[in-house]
VEXSEMI-759112 format. One line per 2 residues: number of its first residue (from 1); their letters; for each residue x, y, z of N, C-alpha, C. Coordinates in nm, 4 decimals. Layout:
# residues N
NUM) A) X,Y,Z,X,Y,Z,X,Y,Z; ...
//
This chain:
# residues 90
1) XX) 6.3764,-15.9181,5.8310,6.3975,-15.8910,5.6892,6.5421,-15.9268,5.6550; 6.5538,-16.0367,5.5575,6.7018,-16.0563,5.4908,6.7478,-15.9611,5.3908
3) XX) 6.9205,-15.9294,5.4491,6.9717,-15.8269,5.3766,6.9902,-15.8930,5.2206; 6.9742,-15.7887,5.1659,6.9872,-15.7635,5.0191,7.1172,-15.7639,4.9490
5) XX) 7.2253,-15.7928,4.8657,7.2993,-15.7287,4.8441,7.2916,-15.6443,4.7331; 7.1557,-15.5517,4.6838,7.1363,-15.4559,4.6253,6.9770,-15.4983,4.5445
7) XX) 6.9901,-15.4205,4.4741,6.8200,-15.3683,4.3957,6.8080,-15.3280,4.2797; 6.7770,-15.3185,4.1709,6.7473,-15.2654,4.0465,6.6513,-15.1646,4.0504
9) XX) 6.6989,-15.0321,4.0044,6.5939,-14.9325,3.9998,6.5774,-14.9757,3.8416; 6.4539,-14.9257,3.7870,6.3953,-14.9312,3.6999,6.3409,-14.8002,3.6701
11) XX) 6.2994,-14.7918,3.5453,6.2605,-14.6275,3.5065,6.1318,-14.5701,3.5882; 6.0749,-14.6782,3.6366,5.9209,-14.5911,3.7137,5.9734,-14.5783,3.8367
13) XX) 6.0944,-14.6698,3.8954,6.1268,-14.6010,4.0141,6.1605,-14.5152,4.0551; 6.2731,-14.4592,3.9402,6.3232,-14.3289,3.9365,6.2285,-14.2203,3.9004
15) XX) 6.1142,-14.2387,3.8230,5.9681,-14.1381,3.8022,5.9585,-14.0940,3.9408; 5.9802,-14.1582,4.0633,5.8859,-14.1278,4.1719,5.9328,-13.9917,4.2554
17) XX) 6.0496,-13.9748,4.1494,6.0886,-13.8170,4.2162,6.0392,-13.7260,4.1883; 5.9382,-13.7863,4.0991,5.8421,-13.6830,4.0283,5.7291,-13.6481,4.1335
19) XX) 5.7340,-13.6789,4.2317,5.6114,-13.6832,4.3255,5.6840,-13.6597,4.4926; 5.7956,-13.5463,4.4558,5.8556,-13.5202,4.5671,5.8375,-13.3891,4.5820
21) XX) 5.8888,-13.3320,4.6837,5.8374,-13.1473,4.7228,5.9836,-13.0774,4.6553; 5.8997,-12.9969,4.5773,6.0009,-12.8995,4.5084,6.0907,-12.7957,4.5840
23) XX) 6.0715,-12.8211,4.7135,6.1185,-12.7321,4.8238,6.2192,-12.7351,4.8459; 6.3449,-12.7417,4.9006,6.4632,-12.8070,4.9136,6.5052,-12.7917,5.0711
25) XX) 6.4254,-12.7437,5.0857,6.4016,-12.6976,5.1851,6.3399,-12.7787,5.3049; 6.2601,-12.8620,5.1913,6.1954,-12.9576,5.3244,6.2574,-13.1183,5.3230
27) XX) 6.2129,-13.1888,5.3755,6.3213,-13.2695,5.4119,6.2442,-13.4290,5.3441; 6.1402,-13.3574,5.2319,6.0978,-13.4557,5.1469,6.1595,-13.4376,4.9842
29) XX) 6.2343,-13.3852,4.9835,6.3144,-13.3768,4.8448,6.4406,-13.4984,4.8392; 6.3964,-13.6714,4.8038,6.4355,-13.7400,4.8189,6.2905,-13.8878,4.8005
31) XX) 6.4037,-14.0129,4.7608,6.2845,-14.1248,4.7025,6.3518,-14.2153,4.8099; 6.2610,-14.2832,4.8622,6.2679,-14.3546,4.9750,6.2947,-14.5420,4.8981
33) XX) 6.4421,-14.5471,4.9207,6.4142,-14.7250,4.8825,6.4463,-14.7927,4.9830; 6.3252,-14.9075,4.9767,6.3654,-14.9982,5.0936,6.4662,-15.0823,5.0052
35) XX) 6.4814,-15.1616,5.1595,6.5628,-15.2974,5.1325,6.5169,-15.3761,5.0280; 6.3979,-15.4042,4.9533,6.3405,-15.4995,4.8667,6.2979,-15.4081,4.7414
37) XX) 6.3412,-15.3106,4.6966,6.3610,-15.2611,4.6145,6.2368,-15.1630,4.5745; 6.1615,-15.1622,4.6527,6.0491,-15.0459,4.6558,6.0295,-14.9026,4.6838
39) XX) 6.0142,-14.8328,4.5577,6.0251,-14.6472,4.5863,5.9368,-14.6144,4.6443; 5.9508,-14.5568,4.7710,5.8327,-14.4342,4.7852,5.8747,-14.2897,4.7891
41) XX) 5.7597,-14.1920,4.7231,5.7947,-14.0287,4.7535,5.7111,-13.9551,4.7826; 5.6890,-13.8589,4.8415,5.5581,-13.8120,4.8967,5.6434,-13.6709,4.9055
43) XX) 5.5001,-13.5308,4.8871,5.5674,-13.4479,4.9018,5.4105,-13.3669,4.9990; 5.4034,-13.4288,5.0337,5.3249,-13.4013,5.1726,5.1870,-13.3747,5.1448
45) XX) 5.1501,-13.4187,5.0440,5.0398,-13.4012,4.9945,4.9958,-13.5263,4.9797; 5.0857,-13.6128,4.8721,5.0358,-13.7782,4.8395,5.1631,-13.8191,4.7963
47) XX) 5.1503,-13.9104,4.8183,5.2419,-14.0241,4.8334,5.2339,-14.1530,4.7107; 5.3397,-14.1974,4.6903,5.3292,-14.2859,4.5684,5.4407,-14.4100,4.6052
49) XX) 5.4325,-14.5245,4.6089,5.4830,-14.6073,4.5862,5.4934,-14.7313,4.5274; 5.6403,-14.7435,4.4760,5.6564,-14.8117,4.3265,5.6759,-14.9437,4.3838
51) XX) 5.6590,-15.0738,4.3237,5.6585,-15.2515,4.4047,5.8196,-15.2058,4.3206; 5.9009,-15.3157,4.3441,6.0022,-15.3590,4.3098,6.0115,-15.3867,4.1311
53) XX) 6.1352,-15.3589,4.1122,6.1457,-15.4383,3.9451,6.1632,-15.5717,3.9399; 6.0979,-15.6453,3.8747,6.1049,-15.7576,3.8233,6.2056,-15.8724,3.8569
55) XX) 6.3020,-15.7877,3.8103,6.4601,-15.8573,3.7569,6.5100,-15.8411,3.9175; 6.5716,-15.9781,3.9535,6.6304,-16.0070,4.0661,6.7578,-15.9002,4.0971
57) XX) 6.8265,-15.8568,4.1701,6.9300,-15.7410,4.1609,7.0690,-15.9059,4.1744; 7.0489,-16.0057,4.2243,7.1273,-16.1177,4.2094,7.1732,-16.1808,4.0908
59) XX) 7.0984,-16.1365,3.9755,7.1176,-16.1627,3.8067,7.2513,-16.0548,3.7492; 7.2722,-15.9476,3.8405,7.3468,-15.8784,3.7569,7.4663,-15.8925,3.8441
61) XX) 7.5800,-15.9026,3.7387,7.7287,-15.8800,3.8445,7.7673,-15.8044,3.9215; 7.8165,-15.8400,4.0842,7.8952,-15.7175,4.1750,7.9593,-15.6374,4.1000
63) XX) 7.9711,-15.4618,4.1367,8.0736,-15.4112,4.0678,8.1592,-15.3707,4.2027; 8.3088,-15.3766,4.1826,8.4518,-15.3517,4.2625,8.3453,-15.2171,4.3674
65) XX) 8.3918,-15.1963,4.4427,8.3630,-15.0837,4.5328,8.2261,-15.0055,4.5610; 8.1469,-15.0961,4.5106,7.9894,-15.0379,4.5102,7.9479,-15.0759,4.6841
67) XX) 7.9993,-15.1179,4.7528,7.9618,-15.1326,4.8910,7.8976,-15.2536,4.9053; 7.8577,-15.2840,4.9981,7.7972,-15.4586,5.0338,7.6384,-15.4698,5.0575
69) XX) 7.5938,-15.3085,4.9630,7.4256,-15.4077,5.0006,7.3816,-15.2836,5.0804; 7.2799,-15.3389,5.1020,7.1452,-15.2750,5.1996,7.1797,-15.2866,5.3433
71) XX) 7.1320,-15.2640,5.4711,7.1736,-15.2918,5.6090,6.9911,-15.3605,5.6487; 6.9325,-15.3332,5.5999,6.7700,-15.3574,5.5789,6.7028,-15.2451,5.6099
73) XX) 6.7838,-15.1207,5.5998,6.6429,-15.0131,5.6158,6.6099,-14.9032,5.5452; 6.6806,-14.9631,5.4035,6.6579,-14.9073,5.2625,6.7793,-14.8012,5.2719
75) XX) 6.7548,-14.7130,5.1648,6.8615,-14.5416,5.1483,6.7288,-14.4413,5.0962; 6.8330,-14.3219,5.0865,6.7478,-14.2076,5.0235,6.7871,-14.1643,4.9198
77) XX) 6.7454,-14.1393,4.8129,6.8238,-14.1036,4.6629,6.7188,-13.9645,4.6698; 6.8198,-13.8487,4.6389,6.7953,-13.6932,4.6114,6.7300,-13.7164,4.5010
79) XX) 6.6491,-13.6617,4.5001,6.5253,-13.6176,4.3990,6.5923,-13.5673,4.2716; 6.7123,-13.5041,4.2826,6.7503,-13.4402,4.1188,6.8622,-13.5715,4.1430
81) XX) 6.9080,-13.6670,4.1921,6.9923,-13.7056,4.1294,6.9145,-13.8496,4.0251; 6.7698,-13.9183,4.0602,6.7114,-13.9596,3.9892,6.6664,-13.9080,3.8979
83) XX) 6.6043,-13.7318,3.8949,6.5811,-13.7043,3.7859,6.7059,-13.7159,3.6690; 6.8367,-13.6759,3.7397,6.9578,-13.6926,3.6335,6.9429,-13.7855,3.5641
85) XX) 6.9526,-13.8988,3.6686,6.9489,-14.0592,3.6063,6.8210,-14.0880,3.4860; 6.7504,-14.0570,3.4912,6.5859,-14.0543,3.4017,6.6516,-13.9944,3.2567
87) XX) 6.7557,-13.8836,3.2578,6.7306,-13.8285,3.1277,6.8759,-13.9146,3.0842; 6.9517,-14.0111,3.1564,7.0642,-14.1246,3.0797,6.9929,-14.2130,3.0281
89) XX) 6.8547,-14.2298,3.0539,6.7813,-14.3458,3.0279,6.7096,-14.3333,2.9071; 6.6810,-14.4467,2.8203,6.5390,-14.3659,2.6852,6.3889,-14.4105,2.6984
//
């Protein structure tokens, strides 16, 4: 898998925290992105995953200190910090 140097979340990606365990407790409170820009979240019940957005993440400009990208084995974004992100969005 070729590294990325990043991804576009999109508003249904960030939805997918909607389908995470309200627990905090457990160690599924968090949206799974791979390297190619695909959410998954599961809160141990069912599982949901989002394909990639559209828009190339190569269309939009580097910003200064955002880090160099993916390593290829995606990150984890906290479940309330996408929900945060959802209510900057319209």
């Amino acid at each position: 898998m070729e590294n990325k140097t990043g991804v576009i979340l999109d508003r249904a990606s960030l939805l997918a925290s909607e389908f995470t365990s309200d627990e905090l407790s457990r160690s599924m409170y968090a949206v799974h992105v791979t390297a190619d820009g695909t959410a998954e979240a599961t809160n141990g019940h069912y599982l949901i995953r989002v394909p990639p957005c559209a828009m190339p993440a190569e269309d939009f400009p580097a910003v200064v200190g955002m880090g160099t990208g993916f390593n290829g084995t995606g990150l984890l974004l906290p479940a309330d910090a996408c929900k945060a992100a959802l209510k900057t969005t319209a």
